[in-house]
N, C-alpha and C positions, 0 to 999 in steps of 0.2 A: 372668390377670395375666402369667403365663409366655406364653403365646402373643402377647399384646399385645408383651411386651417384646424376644422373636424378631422381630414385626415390625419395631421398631423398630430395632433392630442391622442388619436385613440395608437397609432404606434408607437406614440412617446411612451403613451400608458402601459401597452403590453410590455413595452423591455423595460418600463419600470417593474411592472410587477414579476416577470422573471428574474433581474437584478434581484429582488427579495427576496426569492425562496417563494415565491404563490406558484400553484399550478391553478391547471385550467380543470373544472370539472367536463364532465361530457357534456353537461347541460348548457357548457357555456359560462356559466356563475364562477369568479374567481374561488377559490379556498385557497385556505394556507397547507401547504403540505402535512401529511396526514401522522397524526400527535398516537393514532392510534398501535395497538397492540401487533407488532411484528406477525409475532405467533397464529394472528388471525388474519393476514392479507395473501393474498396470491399476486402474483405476476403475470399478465397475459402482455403476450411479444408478439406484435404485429409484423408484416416486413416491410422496411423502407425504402422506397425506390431510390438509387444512387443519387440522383436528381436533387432528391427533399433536402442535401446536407449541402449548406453555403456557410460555412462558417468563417469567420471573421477573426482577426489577431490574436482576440481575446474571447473566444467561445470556449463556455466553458460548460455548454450543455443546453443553451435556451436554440429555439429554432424560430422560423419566420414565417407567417400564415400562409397557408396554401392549399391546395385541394387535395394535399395526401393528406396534411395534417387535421382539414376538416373531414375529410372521408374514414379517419380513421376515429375521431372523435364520438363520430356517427356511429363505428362498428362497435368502442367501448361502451358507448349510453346502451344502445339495444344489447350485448351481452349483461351488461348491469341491469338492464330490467327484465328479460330473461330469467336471471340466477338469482334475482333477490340480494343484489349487490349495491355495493358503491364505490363508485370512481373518486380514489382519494387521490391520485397525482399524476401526471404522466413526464416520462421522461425521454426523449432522442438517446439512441447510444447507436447512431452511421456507422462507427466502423465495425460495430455486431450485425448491421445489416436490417436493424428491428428500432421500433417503438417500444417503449414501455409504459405500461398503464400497472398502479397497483389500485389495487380491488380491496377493499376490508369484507371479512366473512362474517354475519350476522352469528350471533349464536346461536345454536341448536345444529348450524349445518358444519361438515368437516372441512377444511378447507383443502385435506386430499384431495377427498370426492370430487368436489367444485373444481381443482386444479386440472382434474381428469377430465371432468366433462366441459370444460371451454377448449379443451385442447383438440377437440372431435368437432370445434366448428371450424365452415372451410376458412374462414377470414382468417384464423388463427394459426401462427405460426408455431408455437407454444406456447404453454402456458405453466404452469410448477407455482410451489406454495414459497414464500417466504422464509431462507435461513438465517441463522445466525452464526456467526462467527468470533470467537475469542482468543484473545491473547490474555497470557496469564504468565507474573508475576508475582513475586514478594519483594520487598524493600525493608532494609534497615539502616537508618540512620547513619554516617559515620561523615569524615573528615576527608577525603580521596584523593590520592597524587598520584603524578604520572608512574612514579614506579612501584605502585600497587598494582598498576591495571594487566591481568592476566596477557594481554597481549602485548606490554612492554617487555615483557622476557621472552616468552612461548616464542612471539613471532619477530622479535629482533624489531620494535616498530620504527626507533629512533634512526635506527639503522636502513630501515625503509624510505625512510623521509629523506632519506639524503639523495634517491632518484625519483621521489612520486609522490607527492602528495594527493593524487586524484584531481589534481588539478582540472577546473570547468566540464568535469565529468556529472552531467545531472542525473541526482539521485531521487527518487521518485518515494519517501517515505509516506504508505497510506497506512495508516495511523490511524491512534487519537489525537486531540488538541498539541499542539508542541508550542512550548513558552520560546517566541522566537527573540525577546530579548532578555530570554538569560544571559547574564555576563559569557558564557563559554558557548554559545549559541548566537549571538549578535551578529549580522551578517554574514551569517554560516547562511541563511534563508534567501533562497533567491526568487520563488513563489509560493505563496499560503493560497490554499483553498478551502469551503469546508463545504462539504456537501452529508454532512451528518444534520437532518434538517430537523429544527425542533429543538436543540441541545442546548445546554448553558451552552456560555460562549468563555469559563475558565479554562487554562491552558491544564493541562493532562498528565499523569503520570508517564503513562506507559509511551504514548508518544512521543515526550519529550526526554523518554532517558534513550530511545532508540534512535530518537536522532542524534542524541550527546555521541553514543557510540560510534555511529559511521562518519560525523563530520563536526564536534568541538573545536574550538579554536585551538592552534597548538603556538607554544611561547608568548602565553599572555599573563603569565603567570598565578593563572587559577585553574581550579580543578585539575581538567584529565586533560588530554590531546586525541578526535580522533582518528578512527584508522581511516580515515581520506577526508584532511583538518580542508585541502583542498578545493574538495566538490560543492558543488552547487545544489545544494538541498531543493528540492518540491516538496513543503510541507502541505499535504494531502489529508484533509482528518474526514475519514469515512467510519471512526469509531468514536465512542464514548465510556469515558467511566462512572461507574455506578454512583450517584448522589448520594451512596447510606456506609455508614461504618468505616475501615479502615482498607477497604477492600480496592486495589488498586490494577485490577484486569481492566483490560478492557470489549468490548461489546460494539459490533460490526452486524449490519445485514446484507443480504444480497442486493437491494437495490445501490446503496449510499458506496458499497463497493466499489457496483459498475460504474456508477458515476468518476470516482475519482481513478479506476483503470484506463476507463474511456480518455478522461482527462492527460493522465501519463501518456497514454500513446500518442496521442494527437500534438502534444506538446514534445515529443520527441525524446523521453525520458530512456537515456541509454542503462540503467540499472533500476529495478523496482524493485522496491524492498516491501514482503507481505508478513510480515511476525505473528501471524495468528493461522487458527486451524479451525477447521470445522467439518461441513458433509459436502457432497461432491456438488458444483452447480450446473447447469448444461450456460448459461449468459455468461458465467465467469469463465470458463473453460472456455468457451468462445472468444472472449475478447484476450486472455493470457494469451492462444493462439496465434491473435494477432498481434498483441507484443512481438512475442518469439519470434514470429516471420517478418518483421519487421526489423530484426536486429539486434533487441533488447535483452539484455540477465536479467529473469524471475526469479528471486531468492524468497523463499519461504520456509515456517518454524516447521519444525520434525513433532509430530505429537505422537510419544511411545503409546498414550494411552487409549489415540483412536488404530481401526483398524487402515493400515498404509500409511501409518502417520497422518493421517486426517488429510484434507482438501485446504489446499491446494499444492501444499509438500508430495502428493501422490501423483499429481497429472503432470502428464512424459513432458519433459523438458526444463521442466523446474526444478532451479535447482533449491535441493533438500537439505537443510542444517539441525543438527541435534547437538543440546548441553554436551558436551565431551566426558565431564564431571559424571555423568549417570551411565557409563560404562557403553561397550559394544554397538555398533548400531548397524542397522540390516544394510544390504552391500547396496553401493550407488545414493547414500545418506553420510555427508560430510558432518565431520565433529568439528568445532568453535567453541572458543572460552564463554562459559555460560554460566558459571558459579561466581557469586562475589565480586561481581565486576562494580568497580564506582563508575558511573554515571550520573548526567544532569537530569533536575529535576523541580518543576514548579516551585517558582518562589525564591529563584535562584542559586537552588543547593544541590548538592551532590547526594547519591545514597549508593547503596550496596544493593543492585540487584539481582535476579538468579533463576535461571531459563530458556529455554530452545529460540526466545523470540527474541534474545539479546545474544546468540550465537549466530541466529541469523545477520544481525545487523553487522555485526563482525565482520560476514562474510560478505555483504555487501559493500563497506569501505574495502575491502580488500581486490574486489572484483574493480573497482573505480580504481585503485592503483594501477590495476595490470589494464583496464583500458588508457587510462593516459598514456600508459608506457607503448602503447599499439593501436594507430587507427584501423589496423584490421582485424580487434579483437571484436568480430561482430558475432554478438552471442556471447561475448566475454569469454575473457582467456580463458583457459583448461583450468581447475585448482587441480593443484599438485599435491598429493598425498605422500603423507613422510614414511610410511614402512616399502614401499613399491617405488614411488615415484611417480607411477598411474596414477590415472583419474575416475576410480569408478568408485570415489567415497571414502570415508576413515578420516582419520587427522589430518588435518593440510601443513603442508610445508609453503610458509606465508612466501620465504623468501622464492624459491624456486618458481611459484605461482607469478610471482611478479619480474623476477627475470626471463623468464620463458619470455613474456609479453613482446620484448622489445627484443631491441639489437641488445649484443653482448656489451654487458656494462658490469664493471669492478663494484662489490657493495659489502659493506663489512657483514651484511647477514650470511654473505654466502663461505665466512670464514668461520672456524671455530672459535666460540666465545672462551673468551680469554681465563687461565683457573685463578682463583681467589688469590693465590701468593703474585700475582704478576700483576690484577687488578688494583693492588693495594701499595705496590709499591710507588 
């Protein structure tokens, strides 16, 4: 009885202390996920045997003791005393096929270097340094109504809603914090996670005006409507905003990522929206992969200012959105209203935002209409471009995108809008 009942205390304890956000060090001694410096940790990627991954309804990334999980905790302590390291967390990502342990880099050593030389051990699958990832915004203040919003006109949305709201199309928004009961956001949320470990715990700019865009409430007589009022949001926050000044980007690493991709995929997320850009990763590229083969739309921001548009807008299959407003964009990079758009925002207001990461989201609601309209939009329907009609990038033709989807259906988008002397009469 006593024995039985030790058992059960120390695995109540482990999935409490997974429930929190602890990892396990190698040594065995609980720690709380590592508070330390991005810029100085590596990642080393063990491989997980099929086996190790029994997950449950609600996994959302913790795993169960076992002899791969001890044998591998064994190969992180001995690399970390080795390289003069520390094991600050480890994390399951099954459908990458790997462990993850992050390592902090003491100073004095490079965390290239380091990255390069665990990667030459046999145990080791790979191993790469720590990046980061941004989305970047500005916001200004104003008052916003539905027929302000760029895509009220551009793309006939009103006019949309009359076949497709996106309805129980789940959108996988990995983010920052999003205020899930703002008034134009209130059960738009159909699951929150946060695996951005260490963070305040306030709701976010840049998250919550990208979820405003793909799925606001529509006829509730505030704010905006958005372009898929219907879908089922996964608010996913794998970023944060910076606690200092007015500054309202937000801030992503490679780990806090994979966590919430991992998540999307295994929860069955038929659209993933990534509005941010950064350097190319081999874990993320991996698991997007298994998105895509799995079924899913990858929509991510266009960054003119990296080379390919930045990561993850560059790796094949993703689809790629840039501001429209900032002229031309290289061939197979979709254009979205990106300037001036109102959208929701902590504290439950609207602003004016303006950038590739809120063109992105655009094009996300939009992709969630043309899947409602087709259960064999797998991969999501084609977007339709308006000088061609192709789809190898440029301006989208919202409506054509979303009839293509389905059967032939009658939609006032698909007729010319009416001129000012007949609208007024």
């Amino acid at each position: 009885m006593i024995a039985r009942l030790a058992r059960w205390l120390g695995v109540g304890l482990a999935a409490w202390l997974a429930a929190a956000g602890l990892a396990c060090a190698a040594d065995g001694a609980p720690t709380p996920a590592s508070a330390a410096d991005p810029a100085r940790q590596v990642l080393v990627l063990l491989r997980l045997p099929p086996e190790h991954f029994r997950p449950g309804a609600d996994y959302g990334g913790g795993y169960t003791d076992g002899p791969s999980r001890g044998a591998h905790r064994r190969i992180a302590s001995r690399l970390a005393r080795e390289h003069g390291l520390h094991v600050a967390s480890d994390w399951p990502l099954p459908l990458a096929g790997v462990d993850c342990f992050v390592m902090d880099v003491p100073a004095g050593q490079s965390p290239d270097m380091v990255a390069a030389e665990l990667a030459h051990d046999p145990g080791v699958e790979w191993s790469e340094t720590m990046k980061l990832y941004h989305g970047r915004s500005a916001a200004t203040p104003n008052d916003p109504l539905f027929r302000v919003q760029p895509a009220a006109l551009e793309w006939r949305l009103a006019d949309l809603h009359e076949i497709a709201t996106g309805r129980n199309v789940r959108v996988a928004v990995i983010d920052s914090l999003v205020e899930r009961n703002h008034p134009d956001l209130a059960g738009q949320v159909d699951v929150a996670m946060d695996f951005a470990d260490g963070q305040a715990q306030d709701a976010e700019a840049h998250g919550t005006a990208v979820a405003g865009i793909i799925a606001a409430r529509e006829n509730n007589g505030l704010g905006i409507a958005g372009v898929a009022p219907g879908a089922k949001l996964m608010a996913l926050r794998a970023c944060w905003q910076p606690r200092h000044g007015a500054d309202t980007s937000s801030l992503c690493d490679t780990l806090s990522l994979a966590k919430a991709l991992h998540f999307a995929i295994s929860h069955d997320a038929q659209v993933i929206n990534l509005s941010l850009s950064g350097p190319a990763d081999p874990l993320l590229s991996r698991l997007i992969d298994v998105a895509l083969g799995r079924g899913a739309t990858v929509v991510a921001a266009y960054d003119r200012d990296l080379p390919g548009g930045g990561f993850p807008a560059s790796h094949t299959g993703v689809v790629a959105v840039a501001d429209e407003s900032l002229g031309p964009a290289p061939r197979g990079v979709f254009l979205a209203p990106g300037r001036d758009v109102p959208t929701t925002q902590p504290g439950g207001r609207w602003y004016f935002v303006n950038g590739s990461s809120f063109a992105a989201a655009h094009v996300s609601g939009l992709i969630a209409l043309a899947r409602e309209r087709s259960s064999r939009a797998r991969g999501g329907a084609a977007l339709v471009t308006s000088a061609t009609g192709g789809t190898g990038g440029g301006a989208i033709d919202a409506c054509a995108t979303v009839l293509r989807a389905g059967a032939p259906r009658q939609c006032a988008c698909a007729r010319p809008p009416p001129s000012p002397a007949v609208a007024h009469r």
